[in-house]
N, C-alpha and C positions, 0 to 999 in steps of 0.2 A: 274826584280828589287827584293830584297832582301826584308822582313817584313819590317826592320828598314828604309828601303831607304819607301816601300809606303808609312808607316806612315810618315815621313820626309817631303812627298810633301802636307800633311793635316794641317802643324804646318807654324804658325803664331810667336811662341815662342818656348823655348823649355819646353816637357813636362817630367814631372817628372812621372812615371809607378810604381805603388808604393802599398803596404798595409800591416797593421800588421802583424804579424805571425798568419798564417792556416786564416787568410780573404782568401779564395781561390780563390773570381775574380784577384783582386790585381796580387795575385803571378800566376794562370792563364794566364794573361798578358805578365808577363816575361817570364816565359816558352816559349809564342806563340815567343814572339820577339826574343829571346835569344837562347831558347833550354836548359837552366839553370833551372833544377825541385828544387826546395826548399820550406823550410817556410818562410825566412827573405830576399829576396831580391828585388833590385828595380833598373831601369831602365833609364839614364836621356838620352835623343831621343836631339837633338838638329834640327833646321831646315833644315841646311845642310847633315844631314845624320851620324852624327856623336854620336855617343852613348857611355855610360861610367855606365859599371856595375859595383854595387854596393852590398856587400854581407858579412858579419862577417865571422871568422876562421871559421866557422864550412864547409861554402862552398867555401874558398878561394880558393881551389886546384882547384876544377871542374871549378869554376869562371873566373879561368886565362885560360883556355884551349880553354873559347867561343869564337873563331875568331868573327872579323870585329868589337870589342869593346875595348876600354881600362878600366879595370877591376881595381877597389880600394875596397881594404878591409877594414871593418869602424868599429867599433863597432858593439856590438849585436844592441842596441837601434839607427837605423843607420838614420833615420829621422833627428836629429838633427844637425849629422855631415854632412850632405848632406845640410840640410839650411846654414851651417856655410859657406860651398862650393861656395853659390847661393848667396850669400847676397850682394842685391842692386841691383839684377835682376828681372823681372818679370817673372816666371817660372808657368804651367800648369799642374795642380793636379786634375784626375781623382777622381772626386766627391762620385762616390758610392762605391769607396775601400777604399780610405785615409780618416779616422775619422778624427773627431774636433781638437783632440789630436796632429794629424798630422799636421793638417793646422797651428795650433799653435806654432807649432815645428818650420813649415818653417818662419813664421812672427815673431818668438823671435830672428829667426836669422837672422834676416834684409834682407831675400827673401821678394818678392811681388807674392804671392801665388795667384792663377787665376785658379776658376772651369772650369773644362772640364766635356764632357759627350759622350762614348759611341767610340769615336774613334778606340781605341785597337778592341772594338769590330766589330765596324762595318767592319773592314779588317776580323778578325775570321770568320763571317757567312759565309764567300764567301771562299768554301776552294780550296787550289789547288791541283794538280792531286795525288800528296802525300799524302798527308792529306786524298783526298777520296777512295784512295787505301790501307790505313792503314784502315779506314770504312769499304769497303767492307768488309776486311778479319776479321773484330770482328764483326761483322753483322753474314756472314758464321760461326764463331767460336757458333756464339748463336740459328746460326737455328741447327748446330750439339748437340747442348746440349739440344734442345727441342724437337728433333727427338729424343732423346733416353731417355727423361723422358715422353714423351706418350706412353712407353711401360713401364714405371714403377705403378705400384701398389699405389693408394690411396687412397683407403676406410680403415680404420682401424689404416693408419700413419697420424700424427699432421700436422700440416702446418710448425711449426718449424723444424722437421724433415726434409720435404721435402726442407723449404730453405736451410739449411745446402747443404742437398745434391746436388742444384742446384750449390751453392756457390764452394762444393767444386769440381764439374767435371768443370766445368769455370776452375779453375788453375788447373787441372788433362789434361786438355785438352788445356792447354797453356797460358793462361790470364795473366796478371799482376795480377788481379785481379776484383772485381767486381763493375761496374759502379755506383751502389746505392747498397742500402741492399735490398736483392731480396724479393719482395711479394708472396705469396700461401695464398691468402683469398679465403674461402671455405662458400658456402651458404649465412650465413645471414655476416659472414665476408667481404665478399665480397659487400656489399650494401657501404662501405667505400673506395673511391677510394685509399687511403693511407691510406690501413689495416693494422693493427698490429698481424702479424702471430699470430694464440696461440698455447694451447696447448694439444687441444681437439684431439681427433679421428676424422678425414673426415668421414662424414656417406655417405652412398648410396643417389642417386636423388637430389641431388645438382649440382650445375657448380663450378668451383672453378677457379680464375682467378689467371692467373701465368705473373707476371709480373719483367722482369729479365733482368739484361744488365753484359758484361762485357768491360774492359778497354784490349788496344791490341797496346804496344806502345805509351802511352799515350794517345791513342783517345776512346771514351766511344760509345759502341753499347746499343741498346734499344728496347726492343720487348716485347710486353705483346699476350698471348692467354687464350682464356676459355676453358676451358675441361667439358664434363659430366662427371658425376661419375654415372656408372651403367645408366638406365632407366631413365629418366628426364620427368618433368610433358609437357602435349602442349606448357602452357603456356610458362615454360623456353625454348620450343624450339623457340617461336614465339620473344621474346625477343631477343635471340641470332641473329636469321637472320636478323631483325630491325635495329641492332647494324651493322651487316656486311653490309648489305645495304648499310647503314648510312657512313661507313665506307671507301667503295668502290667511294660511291660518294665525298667525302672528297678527296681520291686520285684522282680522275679524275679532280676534280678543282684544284692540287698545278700545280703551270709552271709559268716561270718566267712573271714578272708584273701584278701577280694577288695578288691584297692588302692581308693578313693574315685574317681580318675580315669575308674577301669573303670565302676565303676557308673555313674555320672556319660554315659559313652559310649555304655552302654546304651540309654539315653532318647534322648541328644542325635542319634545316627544317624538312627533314626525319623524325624525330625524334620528333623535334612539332606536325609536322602533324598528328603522329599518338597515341597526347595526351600527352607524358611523354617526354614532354620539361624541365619539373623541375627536372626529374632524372637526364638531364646531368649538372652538374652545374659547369662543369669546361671547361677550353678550349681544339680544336681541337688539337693543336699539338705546340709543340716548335723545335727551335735551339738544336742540339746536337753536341759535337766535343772536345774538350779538356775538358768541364763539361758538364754534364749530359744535363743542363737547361742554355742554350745560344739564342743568337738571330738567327732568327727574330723569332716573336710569332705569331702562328694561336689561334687568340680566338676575342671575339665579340669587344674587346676595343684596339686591334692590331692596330699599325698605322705603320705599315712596311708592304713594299713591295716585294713580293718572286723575286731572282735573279737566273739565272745558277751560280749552286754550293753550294747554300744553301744545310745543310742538318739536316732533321727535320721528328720528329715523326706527324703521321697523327694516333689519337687514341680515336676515341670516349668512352662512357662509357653513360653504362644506369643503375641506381643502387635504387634499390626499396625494402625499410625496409618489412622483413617479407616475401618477396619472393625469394631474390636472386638480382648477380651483374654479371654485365658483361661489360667487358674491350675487344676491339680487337685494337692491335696496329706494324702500320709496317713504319722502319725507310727508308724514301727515300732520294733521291737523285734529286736536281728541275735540269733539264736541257730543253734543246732546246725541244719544242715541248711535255713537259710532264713532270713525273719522272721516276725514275728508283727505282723499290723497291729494298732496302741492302736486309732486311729481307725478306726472303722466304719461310718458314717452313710454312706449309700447314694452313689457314683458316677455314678449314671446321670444323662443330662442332666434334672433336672425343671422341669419349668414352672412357673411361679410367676405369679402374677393382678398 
């Protein structure tokens, strides 16, 4: 079955796949269904299977090219013209991409607009053999790019520095380009899971966490590691192994039909137990795949359950103002009997000059 045929057998009505320019779920959406990348387009699925893309001059060309759809060029502001289409149907509008604005749009035009939630998605988590072979190979693209920046030099270079230069062997080495904006928080940077590189010198006897993805075909990879820098105190060694610990058991709990929660708990006990439960205060892992941060979620209020072919970061973080942070994280793969780590590049603590 084709994207547009699965979703097709989930609808009750037809839905409308929709969101303003750069809402990135929205147009995510269409891409997965489509294969059409832009900022302005949108998608109407009918029950039977029949689909009709929708998209301004700017992507008409590419628009008409996508088999199995028939393709109308609307306006830039194309919500509108799309209710004018709909009007006196009851049509299904994915709630967390289409603002108010939207919804308004379709109700001025004598559509009968009906929230939806999570569909589009819930077909994304589960990828198919495609999808996780385009994975693999931006997973391999980022364990080569952290293979040959644990031979690079960091005492004395800024963290901005070094993100550049992650960012730029990523496209040096083939990328699209890079899945987020790459992290290098160094010491006390690093106590912040969502560090803001600066612009200091990395001194000696710190960890400094590199956390970095790139996109390979449209699909985003995700890997964080710690590094020492120079000599490191007990303490930060005892930290780091806690976190791999933590880590290790977190992967050994992802496999299909184990709720996100659970796995999630897996890691976070470890971690209780040995006092500095409040360091980690974020969750186990998410959904990665055509955006960074997809379903299902591993964390304590998760209310999904892992399938074969989910694919999802498993990444603890232990982060403690005034001594330092640490992140280890590796993007898997749930299947039969376990996962499968994308990410390979080595876990153990290494030293870095």
């Amino acid at each position: 079955m084709t994207r547009i045929e699965r979703l097709a057998a989930l609808l009750e009505e037809p839905l409308l796949v929709a969101g303003p320019p750069y809402v990135l779920g929205g147009q995510a959406n269409v891409r997965y269904l489509t294969g059409l990348q832009s900022s302005n387009a949108a998608v109407l699925v009918e029950p039977d299977a029949t689909a009709t893309l929708f998209a301004d001059f700017r992507y008409a060309a590419r628009g008409r090219e996508v088999p199995g759809v028939t393709f109308v060029e609307t306006a830039r502001n194309l919500v509108p013209e799309i209710g004018e289409l709909l009007a006196g149907k009851r049509v299904g509008f994915e709630e967390a991409h289409l603002p108010y604005a939207g919804y308004r749009a379709l109700a001025d035009a004598g559509a009968e607009p009906v929230p939806t939630s999570g569909l589009v998605e819930s077909l994304r988590a589960v990828k198919d053999e495609p999808e996780i072979e385009i994975m693999r190979r931006a997973s391999a693209l980022s364990d080569e790019v952290f293979g040959v920046l644990a031979a690079e030099r960091f005492s004395g270079r800024t963290e901005q520095e070094l993100v550049w230069w992650i960012e730029r062997s990523f496209r040096e080495a083939g990328a699209e380009g890079v899945s987020f904006p790459a992290i290098v928080a160094a010491g006390e940077t690093a106590t912040s899971p969502h560090a803001v590189p600066g612009d200091q010198p990395i001194e000696e006897g710190v960890l400094v966490v590199v956390d970095a993805g790139c996109v390979l075909d449209g699909y985003c990879s995700d890997c964080t590691r710690t590094f020492a820098v120079g000599e490191i105190s007990e303490r930060l060694s005892e930290i780091y192994a806690l976190c791999l610990e933590a880590q290790l058991a977190g992967l050994e709990a992802v496999q299909p039909g184990v709720h996100g929660k659970d796995a999630d708990a897996a890691a976070r006990t470890l971690i209780d137990h040995a006092g500095l439960g409040e360091a980690f205060g974020h969750g186990l892992g998410h959904g990665v795949g055509i955006q960074i941060h997809e379903a299902p979620s591993l964390r304590i209020e998760s209310t999904d359950v892992l399938e074969s072919g989910n694919v999802v970061s498993v990444e603890p973080g232990i982060y403690l103002p005034g001594e330092g942070g640490v992140r280890i994280e590796d993007l898997v793969l749930v299947s039969e009997g376990g996962c499968e780590r994308l990410t390979k590049f080595s876990k153990e603590l290494i030293t870095v000059s």
